[in-house]
GUROZA-401632 format. One record per residue (C-alpha): x, y, z; residue in three letters. Coordinates in pm, whole numbers, plus 50000, padded with zeros to 5 digits. Layout:
BEGIN
XYZALA
...
END
This chain:
BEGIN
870572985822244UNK
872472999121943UNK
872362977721659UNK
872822984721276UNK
870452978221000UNK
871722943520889UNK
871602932021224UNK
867772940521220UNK
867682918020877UNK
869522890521007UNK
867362884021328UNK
864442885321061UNK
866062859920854UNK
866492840921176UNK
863712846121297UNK
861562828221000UNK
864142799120983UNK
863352793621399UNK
859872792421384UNK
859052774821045UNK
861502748121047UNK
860732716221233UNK
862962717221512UNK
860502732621732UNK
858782703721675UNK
861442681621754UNK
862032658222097UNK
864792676922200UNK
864742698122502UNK
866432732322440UNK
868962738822709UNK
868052775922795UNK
869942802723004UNK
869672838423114UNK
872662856922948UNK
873762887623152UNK
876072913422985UNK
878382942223139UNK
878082981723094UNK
879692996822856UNK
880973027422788UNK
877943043422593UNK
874763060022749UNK
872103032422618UNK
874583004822744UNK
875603021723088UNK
872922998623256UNK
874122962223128UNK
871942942122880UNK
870142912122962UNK
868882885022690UNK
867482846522687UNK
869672816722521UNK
867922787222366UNK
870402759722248UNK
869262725722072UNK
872542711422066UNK
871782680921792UNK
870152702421565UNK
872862729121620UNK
870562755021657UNK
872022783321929UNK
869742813621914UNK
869812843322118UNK
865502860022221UNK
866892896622264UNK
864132921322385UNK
866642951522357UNK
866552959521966UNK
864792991321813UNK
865763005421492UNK
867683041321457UNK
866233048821127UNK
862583052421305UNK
861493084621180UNK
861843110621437UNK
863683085821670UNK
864813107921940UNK
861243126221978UNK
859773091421998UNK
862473082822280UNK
861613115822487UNK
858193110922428UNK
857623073622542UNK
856403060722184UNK
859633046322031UNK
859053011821950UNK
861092982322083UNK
861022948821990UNK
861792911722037UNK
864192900821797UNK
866142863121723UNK
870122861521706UNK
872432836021637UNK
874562833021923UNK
877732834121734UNK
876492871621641UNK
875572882221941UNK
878862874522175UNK
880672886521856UNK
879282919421923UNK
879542921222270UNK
883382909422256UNK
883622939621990UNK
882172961822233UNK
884492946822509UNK
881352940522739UNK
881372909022914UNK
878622883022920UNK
877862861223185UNK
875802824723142UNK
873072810323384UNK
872072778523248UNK
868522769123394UNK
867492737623527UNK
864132734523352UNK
861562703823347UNK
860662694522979UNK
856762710323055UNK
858422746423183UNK
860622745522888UNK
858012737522686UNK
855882766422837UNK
858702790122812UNK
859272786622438UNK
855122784722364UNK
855552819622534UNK
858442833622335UNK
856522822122050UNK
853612842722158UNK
855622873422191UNK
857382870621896UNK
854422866621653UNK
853862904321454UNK
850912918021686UNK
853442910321986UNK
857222918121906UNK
856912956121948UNK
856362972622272UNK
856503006522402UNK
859723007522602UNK
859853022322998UNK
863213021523143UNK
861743009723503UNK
858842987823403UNK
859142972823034UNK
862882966822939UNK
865152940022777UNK
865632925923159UNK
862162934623325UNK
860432914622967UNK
863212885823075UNK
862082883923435UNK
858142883923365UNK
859182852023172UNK
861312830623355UNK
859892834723730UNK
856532826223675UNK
857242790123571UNK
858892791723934UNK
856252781624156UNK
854882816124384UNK
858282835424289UNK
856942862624145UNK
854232867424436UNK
857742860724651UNK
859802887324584UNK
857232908724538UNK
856462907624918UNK
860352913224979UNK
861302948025085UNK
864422957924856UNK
865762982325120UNK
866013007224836UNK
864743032124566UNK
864803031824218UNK
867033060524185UNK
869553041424434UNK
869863016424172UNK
870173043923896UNK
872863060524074UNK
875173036224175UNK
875753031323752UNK
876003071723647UNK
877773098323752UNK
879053134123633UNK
876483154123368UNK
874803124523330UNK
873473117523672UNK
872773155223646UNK
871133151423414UNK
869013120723504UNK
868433136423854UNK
866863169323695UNK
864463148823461UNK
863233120123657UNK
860363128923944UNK
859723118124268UNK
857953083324193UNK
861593070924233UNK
862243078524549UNK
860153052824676UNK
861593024324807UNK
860572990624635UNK
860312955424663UNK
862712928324524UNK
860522918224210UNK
860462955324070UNK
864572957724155UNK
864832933223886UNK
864642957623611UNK
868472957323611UNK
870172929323478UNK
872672924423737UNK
869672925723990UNK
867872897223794UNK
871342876623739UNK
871042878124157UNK
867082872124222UNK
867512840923931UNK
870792829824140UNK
868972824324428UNK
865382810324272UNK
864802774024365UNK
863052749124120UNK
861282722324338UNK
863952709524559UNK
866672719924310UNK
868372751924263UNK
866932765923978UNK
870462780023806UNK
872172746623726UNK
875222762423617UNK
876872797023624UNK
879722806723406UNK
881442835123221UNK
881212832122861UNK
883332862522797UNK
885352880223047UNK
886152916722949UNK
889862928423064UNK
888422967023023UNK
888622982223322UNK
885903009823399UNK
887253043823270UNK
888133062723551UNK
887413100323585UNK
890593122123528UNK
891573154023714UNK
889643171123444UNK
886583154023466UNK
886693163523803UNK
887083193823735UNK
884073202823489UNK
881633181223715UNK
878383197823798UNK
879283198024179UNK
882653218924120UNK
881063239623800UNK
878093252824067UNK
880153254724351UNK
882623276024175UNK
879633300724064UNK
878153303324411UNK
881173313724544UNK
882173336424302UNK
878683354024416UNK
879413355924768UNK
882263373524661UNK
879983394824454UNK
878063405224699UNK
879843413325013UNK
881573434324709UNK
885193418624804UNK
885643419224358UNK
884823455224335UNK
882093447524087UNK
879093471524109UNK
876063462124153UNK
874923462023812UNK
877373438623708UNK
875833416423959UNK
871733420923816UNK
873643413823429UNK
876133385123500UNK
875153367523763UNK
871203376823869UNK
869743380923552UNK
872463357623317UNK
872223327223583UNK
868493332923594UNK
867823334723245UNK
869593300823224UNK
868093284823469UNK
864523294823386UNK
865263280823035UNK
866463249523136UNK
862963250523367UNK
861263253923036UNK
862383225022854UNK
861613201623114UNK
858373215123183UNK
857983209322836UNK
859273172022849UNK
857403163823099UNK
854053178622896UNK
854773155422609UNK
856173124222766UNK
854573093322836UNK
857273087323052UNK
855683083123392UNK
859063081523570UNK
858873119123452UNK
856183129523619UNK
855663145923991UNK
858913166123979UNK
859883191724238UNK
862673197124047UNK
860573228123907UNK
860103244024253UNK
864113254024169UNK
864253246423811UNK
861353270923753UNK
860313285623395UNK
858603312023545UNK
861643328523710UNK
861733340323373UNK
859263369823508UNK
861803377923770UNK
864553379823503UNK
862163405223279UNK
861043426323577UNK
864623434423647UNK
865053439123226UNK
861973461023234UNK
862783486923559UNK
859513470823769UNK
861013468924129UNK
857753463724315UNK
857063435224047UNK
860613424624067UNK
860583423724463UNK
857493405924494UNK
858073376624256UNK
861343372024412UNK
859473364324719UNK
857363340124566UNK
860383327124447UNK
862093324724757UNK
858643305824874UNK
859143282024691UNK
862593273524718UNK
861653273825084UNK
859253244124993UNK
861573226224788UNK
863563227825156UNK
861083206925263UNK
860883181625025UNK
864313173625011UNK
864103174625424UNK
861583145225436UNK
863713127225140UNK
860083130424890UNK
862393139724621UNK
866043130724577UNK
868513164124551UNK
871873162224302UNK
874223177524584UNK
875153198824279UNK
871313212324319UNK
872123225624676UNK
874903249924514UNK
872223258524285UNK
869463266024519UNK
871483284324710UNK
873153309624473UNK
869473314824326UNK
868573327324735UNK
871383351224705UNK
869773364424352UNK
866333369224503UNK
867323381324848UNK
869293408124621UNK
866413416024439UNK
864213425524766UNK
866793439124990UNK
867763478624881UNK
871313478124687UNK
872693500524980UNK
871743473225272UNK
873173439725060UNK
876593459125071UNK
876723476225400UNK
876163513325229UNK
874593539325477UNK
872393557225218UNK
870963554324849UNK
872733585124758UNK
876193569724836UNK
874953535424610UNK
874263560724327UNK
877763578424370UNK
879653548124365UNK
877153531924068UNK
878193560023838UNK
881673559723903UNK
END
């Protein structure tokens, strides 16, 4: 979660003045609640935020645990990010601060007050002050498994008698990248589809769904405390008037699914020669220029994936299409090597013929934007095996070579 510099001070500053004055020590029981907070607009808040309130009302202390805070000025932050070792941390807020932000923002928050003995209250802040002490604070952050909502949930449940164990033995009905998708969509779910494997197309149970913070907002609504419901009271603290910004004709336009479908088509066309482009145009702009893209974009995630510590990241048979070493096909044809040429397009074609597969028995989720892909990359690499004359209905080599010097 984006926050600036003083912000990072200030939840210091608050920090110190929580846990060394002597109101922890005091009789009053903190009213605590689970604070759930909208999407916004931004990448890093597309998913919500989730944070803990704890409110002494007679010592007029409201403070805000936030497990979402990491500092931009981290040297190298967006290598750390890719590669899994950016720091994140539990930080302190004053509550004042924190729905100022998120009313700045126009995100709304939403309240779940907790109906808490005095010993689980007691238990709860012991264990906030555990985490917060310097060895604790800063963990390595993973989007599915360690997050400002997932750190929130291994918290509050267990001082639920059995609820973890609970709704770990409940069958969510659905995957990871379910959950993922219903929140992105355009370049971005593109995106997000290309880089994360097939470990999320498992479906999972209702304690790991809970890594979303309108997933725990429902598992908490429904928790029971003894013989008492254990939300006590449920109300919006901030209601945001923003309505979500809705994708415009030219969104539409420029989306992945139209931008591939577009250049597949425009190959058929190529090749059942209804353009009148030779078929040397077709090996520079569309064979060898799509390829070449393609096999770099299969390069950087390869080399993602070999640095990241990202284990959502790994198993992905996004590569079978997404393939660096289509970069061989793309030289062959460069170089004059037809036999080479031919015969790694049919290893190529082998593989996209496994990739069938995979997306057949639903092993790895497929961007329907990937299909256009897949496809116009079979056109390239039937091209590059079949003899110019056959892929455009010409009776003899001699008549290609007329026509290709014309």
């Amino acid at each position: 979660m984006k926050n600036s510099c003083f912000k990072l001070y200030l939840f210091v500053l608050v920090s110190f003045l929580f846990f060394n004055s002597n109101y922890l020590l005091a009789n009053e029981q903190p009213t605590i609640s689970l604070l759930t907070c909208d999407s916004g607009n931004e990448l890093y808040s597309t998913f919500g935020h989730s944070a803990l309130r704890v409110y002494y009302p007679e010592l007029g202390k409201d403070l805000v645990f936030n497990f979402g805070l990491f500092d931009f000025n981290t040297p190298h932050f967006y290598t750390k990010f890719i590669r899994g070792k950016l720091q994140y941390m539990l930080g302190i807020q004053y509550m004042e601060d924190f729905m100022e932000q998120f009313k700045w923002e126009g995100r709304g928050v939403k309240e779940q007050i907790l109906n808490l003995t005095e010993d689980q209250s007691k238990e709860l802040i012991d264990r906030l002050s555990f985490l917060y002490l310097p060895q604790n604070r800063y963990y390595y952050y993973s989007f599915l498994h360690k997050n400002c909502t997932s750190e929130l949930r291994d918290i509050i449940f267990p001082l639920v008698d059995n609820a973890p164990e609970k709704y770990k033995k409940e069958c969510a009905g659905i995957t990871y990248r379910e959950l993922l998708n219903s929140h992105i969509d355009g370049w971005t779910k593109f995106g997000i589809n290309l880089l994360l494997g097939s470990s999320l197309d498992k479906i999972i149970n209702k304690y790991e769904s809970m890594f979303l913070p309108e997933n725990l907002y429902a598992g908490t609504a429904l928790l029971k405390n003894g013989d008492v419901p254990l939300v006590n009271e449920d109300i919006y603290l901030y209601k945001s008037e923003q309505n979500k910004i809705n994708r415009g004709f030219f969104d539409i336009l420029i989306s992945p699914l139209v931008v591939f479908a577009l250049i597949f088509i425009l190959m058929v066309f190529v090749v059942i020669g209804k353009l009148g482009i030779k078929r040397k145009m077709i090996y520079t702009v569309y064979d060898n220029i799509f390829l070449g893209i393609v096999s770099f974009l299969g390069l950087v995630l390869v080399v993602i994936i070999l640095i990241t510590e990202h284990t959502e990241l790994y198993a992905n048979y996004n590569l079978l299409w997404c393939n660096p070493l289509f970069i061989m096909v793309f030289l062959s044809s460069l170089k004059g090597w037809e036999k080479i040429e031919r015969l790694l397009s049919a290893i190529s074609l082998l593989c996209l013929a496994i990739l069938q597969i995979i997306w057949a028995y639903n092993i790895q989720y497929a961007e329907p934007s990937f299909y256009f892909i897949v496809t116009t990359l079979v056109l390239s690499f039937i091209g590059r095996i079949i003899r110019p004359q056959l892929l455009f209905g010409l009776k003899n080599k001699s008549h290609f070579v007329a026509s290709f010097e014309n």
